[in-house]
C-alpha positions in Angstrom: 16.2 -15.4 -4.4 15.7 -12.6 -6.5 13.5 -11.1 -3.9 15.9 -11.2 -1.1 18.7 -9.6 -3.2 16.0 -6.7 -4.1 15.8 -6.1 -0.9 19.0 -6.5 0.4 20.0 -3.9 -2.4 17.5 -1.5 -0.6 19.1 -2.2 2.7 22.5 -1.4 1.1 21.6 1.6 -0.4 19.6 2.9 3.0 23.1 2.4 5.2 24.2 4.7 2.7 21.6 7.3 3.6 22.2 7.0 6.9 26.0 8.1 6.5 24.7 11.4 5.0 25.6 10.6 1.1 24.8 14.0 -0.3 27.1 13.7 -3.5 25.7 10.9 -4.5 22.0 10.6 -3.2 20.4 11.3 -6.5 22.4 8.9 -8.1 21.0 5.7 -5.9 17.6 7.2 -6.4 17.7 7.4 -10.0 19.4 3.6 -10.0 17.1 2.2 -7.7 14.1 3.3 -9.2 15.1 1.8 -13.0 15.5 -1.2 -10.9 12.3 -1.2 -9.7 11.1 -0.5 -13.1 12.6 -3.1 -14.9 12.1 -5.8 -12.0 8.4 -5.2 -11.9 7.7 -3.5 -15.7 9.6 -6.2 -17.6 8.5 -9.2 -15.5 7.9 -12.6 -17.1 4.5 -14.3 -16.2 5.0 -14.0 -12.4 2.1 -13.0 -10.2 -1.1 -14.6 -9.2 -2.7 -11.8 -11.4 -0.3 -11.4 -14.4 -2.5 -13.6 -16.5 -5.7 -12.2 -15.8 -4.4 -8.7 -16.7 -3.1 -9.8 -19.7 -6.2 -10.9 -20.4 -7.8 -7.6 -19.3 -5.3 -6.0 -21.9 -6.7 -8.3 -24.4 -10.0 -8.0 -24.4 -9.6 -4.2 -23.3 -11.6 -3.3 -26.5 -15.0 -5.1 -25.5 -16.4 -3.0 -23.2 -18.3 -5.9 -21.5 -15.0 -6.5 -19.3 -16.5 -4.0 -16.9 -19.7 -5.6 -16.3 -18.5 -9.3 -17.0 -15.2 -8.8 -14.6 -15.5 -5.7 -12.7 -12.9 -3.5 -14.6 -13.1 -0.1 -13.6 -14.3 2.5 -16.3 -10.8 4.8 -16.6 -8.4 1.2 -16.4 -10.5 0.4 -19.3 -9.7 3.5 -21.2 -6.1 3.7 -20.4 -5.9 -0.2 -21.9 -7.9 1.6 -24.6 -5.2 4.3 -25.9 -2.1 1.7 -25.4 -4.3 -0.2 -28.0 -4.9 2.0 -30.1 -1.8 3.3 -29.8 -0.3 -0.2 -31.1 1.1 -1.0 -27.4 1.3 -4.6 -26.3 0.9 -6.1 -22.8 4.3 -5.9 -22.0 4.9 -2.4 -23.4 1.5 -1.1 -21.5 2.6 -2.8 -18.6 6.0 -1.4 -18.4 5.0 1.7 -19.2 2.2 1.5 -16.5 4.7 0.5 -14.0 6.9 3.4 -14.6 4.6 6.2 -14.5 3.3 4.4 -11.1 6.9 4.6 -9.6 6.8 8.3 -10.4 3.9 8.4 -8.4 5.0 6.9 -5.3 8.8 8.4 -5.3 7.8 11.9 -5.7 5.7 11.2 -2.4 8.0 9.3 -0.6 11.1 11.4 -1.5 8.5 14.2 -0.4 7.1 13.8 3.2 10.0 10.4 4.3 13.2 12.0 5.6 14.7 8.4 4.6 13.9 7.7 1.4 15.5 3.9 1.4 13.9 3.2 5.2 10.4 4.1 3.2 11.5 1.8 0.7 11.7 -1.6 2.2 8.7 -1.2 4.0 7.2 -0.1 0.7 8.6 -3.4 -1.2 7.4 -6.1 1.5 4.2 -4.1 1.5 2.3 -2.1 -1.2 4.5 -3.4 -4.0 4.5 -7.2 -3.6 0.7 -6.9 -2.9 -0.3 -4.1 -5.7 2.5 -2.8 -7.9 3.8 -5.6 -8.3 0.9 -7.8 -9.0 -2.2 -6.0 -8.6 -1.3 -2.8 -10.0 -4.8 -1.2 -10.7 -5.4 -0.6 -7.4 -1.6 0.1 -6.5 -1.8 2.5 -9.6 -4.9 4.3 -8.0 -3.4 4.5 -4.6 -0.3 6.4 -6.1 -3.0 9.0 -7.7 -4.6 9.5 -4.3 -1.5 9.7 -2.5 -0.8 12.6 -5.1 -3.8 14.2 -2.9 -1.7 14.7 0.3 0.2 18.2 -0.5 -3.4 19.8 -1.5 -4.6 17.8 1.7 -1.5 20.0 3.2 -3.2 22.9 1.7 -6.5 23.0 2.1 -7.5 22.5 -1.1 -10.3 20.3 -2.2 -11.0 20.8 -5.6 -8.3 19.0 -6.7 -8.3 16.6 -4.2 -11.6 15.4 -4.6 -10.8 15.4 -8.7 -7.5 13.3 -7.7 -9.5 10.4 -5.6 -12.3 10.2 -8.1 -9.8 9.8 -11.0 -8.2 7.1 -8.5 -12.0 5.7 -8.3 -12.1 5.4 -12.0 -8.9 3.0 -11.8 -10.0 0.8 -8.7 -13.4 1.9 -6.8 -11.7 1.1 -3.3 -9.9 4.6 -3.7 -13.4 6.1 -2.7 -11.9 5.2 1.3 -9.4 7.8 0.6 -12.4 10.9 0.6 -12.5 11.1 4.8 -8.4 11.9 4.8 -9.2 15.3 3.5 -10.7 15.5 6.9 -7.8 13.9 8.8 -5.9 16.8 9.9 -9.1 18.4 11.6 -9.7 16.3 14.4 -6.5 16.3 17.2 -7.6 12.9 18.8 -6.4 12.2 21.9 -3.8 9.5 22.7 -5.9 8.2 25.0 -8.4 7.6 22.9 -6.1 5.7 20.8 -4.7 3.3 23.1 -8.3 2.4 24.5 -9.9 2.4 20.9 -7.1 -0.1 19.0 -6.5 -1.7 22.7 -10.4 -2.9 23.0 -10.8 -3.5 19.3 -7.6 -5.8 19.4 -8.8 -8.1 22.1 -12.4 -8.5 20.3 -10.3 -9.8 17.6 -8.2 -12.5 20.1 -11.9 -13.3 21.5 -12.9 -14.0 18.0 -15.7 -11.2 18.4 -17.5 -10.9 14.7 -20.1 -8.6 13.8 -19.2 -8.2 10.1 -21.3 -10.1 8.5 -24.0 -8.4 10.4 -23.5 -4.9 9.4 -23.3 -6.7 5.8 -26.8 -7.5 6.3 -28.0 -3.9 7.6 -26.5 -2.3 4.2 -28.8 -1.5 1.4 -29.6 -3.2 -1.5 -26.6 -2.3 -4.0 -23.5 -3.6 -6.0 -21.5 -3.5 -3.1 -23.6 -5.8 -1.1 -24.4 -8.0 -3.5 -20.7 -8.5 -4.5 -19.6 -9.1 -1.0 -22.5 -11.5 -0.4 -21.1 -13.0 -3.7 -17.7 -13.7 -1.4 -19.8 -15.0 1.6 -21.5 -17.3 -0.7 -18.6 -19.6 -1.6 -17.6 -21.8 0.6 -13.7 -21.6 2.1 -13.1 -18.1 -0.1 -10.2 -16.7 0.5 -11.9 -13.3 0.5 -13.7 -14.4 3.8 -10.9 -15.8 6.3 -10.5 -14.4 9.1 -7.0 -12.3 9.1 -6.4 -12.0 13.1 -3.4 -10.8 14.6 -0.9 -11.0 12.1 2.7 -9.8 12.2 2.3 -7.5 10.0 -0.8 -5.6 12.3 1.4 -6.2 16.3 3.4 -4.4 13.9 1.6 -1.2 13.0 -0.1 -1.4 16.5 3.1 -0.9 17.7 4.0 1.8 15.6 1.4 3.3 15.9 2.3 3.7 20.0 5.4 4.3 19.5 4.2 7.5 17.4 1.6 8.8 19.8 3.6 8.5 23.2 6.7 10.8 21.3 7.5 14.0 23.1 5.6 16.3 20.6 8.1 19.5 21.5 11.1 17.5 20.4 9.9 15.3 17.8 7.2 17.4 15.4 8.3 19.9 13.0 5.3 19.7 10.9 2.0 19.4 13.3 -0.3 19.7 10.6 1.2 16.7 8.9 1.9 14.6 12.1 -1.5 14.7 12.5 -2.5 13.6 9.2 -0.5 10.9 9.1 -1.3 9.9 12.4 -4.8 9.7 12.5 -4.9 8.1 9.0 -2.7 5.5 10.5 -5.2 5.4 13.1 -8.2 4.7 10.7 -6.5 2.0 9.1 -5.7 0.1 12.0 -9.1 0.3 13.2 -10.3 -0.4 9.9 -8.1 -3.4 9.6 -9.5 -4.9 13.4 -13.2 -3.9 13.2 -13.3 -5.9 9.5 -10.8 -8.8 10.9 -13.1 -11.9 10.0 -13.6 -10.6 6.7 -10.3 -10.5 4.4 -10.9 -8.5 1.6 -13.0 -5.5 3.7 -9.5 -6.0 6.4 -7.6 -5.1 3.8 -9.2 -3.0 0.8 -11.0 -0.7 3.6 -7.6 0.0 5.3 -5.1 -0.6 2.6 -4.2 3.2 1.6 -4.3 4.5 5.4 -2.3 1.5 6.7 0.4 2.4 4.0 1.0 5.5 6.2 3.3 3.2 7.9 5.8 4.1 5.1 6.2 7.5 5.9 5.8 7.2 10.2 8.7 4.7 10.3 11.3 6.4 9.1 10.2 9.9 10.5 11.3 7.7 13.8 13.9 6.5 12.5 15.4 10.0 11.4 14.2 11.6 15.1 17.1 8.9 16.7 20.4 11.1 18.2 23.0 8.4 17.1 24.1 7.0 14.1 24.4 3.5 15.2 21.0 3.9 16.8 19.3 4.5 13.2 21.6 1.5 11.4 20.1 -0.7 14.3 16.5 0.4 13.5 17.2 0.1 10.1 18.5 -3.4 10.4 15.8 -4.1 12.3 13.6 -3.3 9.4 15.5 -5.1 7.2 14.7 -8.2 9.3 11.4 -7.5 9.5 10.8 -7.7 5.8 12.7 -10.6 5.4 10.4 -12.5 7.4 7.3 -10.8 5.9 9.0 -12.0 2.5 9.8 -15.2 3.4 5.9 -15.8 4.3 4.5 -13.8 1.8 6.7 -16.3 -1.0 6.4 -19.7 1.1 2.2 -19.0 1.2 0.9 -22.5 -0.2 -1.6 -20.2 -2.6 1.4 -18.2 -3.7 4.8 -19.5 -4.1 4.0 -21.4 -7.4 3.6 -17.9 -8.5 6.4 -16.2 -8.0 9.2 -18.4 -9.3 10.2 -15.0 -11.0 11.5 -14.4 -14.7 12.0 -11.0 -16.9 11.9 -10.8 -20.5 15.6 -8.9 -20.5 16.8 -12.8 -19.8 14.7 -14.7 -22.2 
């Protein structure tokens, strides 16, 4: 319940937007991100990981956690100073939480004309799956999406620093280096269609070639830890994903943004582009890598994101009031039903009967 009335609060807040709420903009901003903060910062042992990065926090002063459970060199040190700074879990992980929302409403507020629309996609997406629970890798996807005005830019020096300090956090970030590259190539929409069109019905024809290429890769950490995964029998890390909601989504989207009159819809090219083609990637990403869960998703994860910013670009590009509060309601709808089966997943819902210390 308390999920639904996060959300609902979001939905609330983005009608508001809508009706042009200049006086007090700022205002829902500021309140809804100390919502987020305390609903996800001060949380209560809820989250299929919250126990393991307690643990993490811990045992953060053995530096064996790295080799013994994968833990990232610069998480490690951040757990480090909150230690030695007399920090406990609950402190580092609020204050964690925080500095992550920074992160990603500086960035929304930056490149979404609609900051709320961004928002609800953000919530049934990145933050149930990473802020909210795994939040070293959501943590390192805020710092790479910190890259994107130097991307604007042209500037790679601190781009490249930005995605390697992400790399420290969670090695997945690493995917990010090729956006730097994303606003150089003008694909064609042609090319688009027939790429994600082909690569969609290999995925209804249950067409795999993943575990092949797995086999072609050279002897190193990476290979051995995914053949770790393909080892155990019925992982979860090795279903096949298919075509989920959630992907006819994007696909959809992702139309929907290509076919757009360019003349009357782009006022930045440079970052149309961008986000298009990234969007692109992590679609493809998501179909070529569909029998294989964790690649689907880890490989794609940041690009497919983009969604958060496309959405309500279209949203904002509608003539008519009512025509933007029935997209947005639309949206709305959507993450209800992404929420509903995201809670109601047999491997999840006994975690996420949610509590926050501010009511214990």
């Amino acid at each position: 319940m308390e999920f639904l009335l996060f959300l609902s609060f979001l939905f609330f807040l983005g009608i508001l937007e809508i009706f042009d709420w200049t006086n007090e903009r700022y205002l829902a901003y500021i309140l809804s991100f100390i919502v987020f903060c305390l609903f996800s910062g001060l949380k209560y042992n809820v989250g299929t990981d919250y126990s393991t990065y307690r643990y993490y926090y811990n045992n953060s002063m053995n530096w064996s956690i790295m080799n013994v459970n994968g833990v990232e060199v610069g998480y490690v040190c951040i757990m480090q100073l909150f230690k030695n700074l007399s920090f406990g879990f609950v402190g580092f992980w609020f204050i964690l939480s925080l500095i992550n929302f920074c992160f990603k409403y500086y960035i929304f507020h930056k490149y979404s004309p609609l900051l709320f629309a961004s928002l609800l996609l953000y919530f049934v997406g990145m933050f149930l799956e990473r802020d909210f629970d795994g939040i070293r890798q959501g943590f390192a996807m805020g710092v790479c999406y910190l890259t994107i005005p130097f991307i604007m830019r042209r500037q790679i020096v601190p781009f490249l620093l930005l995605v390697f300090l992400a790399a420290t956090i969670h090695a997945s970030s690493l995917v990010f280096l090729p956006a730097y590259y994303l606003v150089s190539f003008n694909i064609s929409n042609r090319i688009i269609f027939i790429s994600v069109s082909i690569l969609a019905l290999m995925v209804i024809l249950n067409i795999s070639f993943t575990k092949t290429m797995v086999n072609f890769l050279p002897e190193s950490i990476i290979k051995m830890r995914l053949n770790s995964y393909m080892s155990v029998a019925d992982s979860q890390y090795t279903k096949k994903v298919g075509l989920s909601i959630g992907l006819i989504f994007r696909i959809g989207i992702l139309f929907l943004y290509t076919s757009i009159n360019k003349k009357d819809f782009i006022r930045d090219e440079k970052l149309y582009i961008f986000l298009r083609n990234g969007f692109f990637l992590g679609i493809v990403l998501s179909l070529i890598f569909n029998d294989f869960d964790i690649l689907s998703h880890r490989l794609s994860y940041i690009y497919r994101e983009f969604q958060i910013f496309i959405v309500p670009i279209l949203i904002s590009f509608c003539r008519t009031r009512k025509m933007k509060l029935i997209l947005l309601t639309g949206l709305f709808l959507y993450g209800v039903v992404l929420l509903y089966r995201y809670l109601h997943t047999d491997s999840l819902k006994d975690y996420y009967n949610y509590k926050n210390y501010l009511f214990q």
